[in-house]
SEVEXLUM-132385 format. One record per residue: residue in three letters; x, y, z of N, C-alpha, C, O, CB in turn. Coordinates in steps of 0.1 Angstrom, whole numbers, plus 5000, padded with zeros to 4 digits. Glycine has a CB too. Layout:
<fidrens>
ALAXYZXYZXYZXYZXYZ ...
</fidrens>
This chain:
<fidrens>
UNK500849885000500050005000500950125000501750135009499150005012 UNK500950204994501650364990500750465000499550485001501350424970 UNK501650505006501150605017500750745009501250804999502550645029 UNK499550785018499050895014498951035021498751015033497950865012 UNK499051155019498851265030497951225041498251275051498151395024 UNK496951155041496651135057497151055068497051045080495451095058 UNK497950985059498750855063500050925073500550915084499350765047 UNK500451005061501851055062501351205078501951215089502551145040 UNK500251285074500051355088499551275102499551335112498851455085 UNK499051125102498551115110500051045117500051025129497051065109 UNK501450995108502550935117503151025118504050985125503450815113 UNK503451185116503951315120503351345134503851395144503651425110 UNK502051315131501151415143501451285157501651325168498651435136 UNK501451185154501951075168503051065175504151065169501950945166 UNK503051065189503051035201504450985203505451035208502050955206 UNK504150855196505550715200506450755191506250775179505150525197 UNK507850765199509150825193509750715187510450725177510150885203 UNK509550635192510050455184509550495169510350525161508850255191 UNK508150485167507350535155507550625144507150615133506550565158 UNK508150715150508450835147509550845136509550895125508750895158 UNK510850755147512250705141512050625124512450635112512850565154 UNK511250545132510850455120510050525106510150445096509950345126 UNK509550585105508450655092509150755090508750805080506850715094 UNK510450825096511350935091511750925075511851025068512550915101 UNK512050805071512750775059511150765048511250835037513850605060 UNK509750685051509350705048508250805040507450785030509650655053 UNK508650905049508351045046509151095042508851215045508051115055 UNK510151115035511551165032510851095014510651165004513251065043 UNK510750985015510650905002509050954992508650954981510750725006 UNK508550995006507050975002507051144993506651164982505750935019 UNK507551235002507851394994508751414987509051534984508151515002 UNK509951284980510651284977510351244959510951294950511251214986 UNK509451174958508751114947507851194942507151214951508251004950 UNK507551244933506451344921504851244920503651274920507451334898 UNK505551114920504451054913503751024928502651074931504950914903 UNK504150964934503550904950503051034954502051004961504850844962 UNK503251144953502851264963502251354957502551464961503751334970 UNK501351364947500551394935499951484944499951604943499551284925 UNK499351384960498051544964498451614972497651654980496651544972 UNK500151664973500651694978500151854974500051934984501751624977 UNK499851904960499752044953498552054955497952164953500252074939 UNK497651934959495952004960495652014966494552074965494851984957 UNK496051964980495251934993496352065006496952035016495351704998 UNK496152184999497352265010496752295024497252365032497852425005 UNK495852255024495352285040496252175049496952195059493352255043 UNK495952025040496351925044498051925050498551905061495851845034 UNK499151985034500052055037500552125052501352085060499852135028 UNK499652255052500252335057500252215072501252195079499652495056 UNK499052145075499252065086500451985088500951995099498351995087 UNK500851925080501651865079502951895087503451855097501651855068 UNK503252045074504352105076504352155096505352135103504352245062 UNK503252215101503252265115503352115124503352105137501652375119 UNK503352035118503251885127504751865129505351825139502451745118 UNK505151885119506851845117507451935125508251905134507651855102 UNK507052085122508452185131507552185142508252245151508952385124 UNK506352145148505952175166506252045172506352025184504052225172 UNK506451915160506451835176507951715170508551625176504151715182 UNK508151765158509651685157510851785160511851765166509951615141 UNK510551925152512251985152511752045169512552125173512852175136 UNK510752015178510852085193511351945200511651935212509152175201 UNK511251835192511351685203512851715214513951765212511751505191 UNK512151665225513251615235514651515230515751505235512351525244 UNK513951465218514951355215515151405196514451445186514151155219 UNK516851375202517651425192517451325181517351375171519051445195 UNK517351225180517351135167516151175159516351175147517250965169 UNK514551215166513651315158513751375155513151395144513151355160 UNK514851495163514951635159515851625143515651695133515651735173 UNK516751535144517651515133516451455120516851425109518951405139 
</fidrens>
């Protein structure tokens, strides 16, 4: 299954730092690709969530392997 913007906001927006570690690359690949991230240009509300999920609760994490 190919991950989608809700997919990709709802493992940004979670809790568990194990989890977190892990979908890092995922997400990297997933905004990395044209074709996989198509609703990436239509859905900017969805975006901008995204983007405030990453800088309030990964680049503020306690733990440096997130923040990285």
């Amino acid at each position: 299954m190919e991950p989608s913007m809700e997919y990709c906001l709802a493992q940004v927006l979670q809790k568990d730092v194990g989890k977190r570690l892990q979908v890092g690359q995922e997400l990297i690949d997933y905004f990395s690709d044209k074709q996989k991230s198509t609703d990436l240009e239509h859905d900017q509300t969805m975006l901008d969530k995204m983007v405030d999920g990453l800088a309030t609760s990964w680049v503020n994490s306690s733990n440096y392997k997130v923040r990285l």
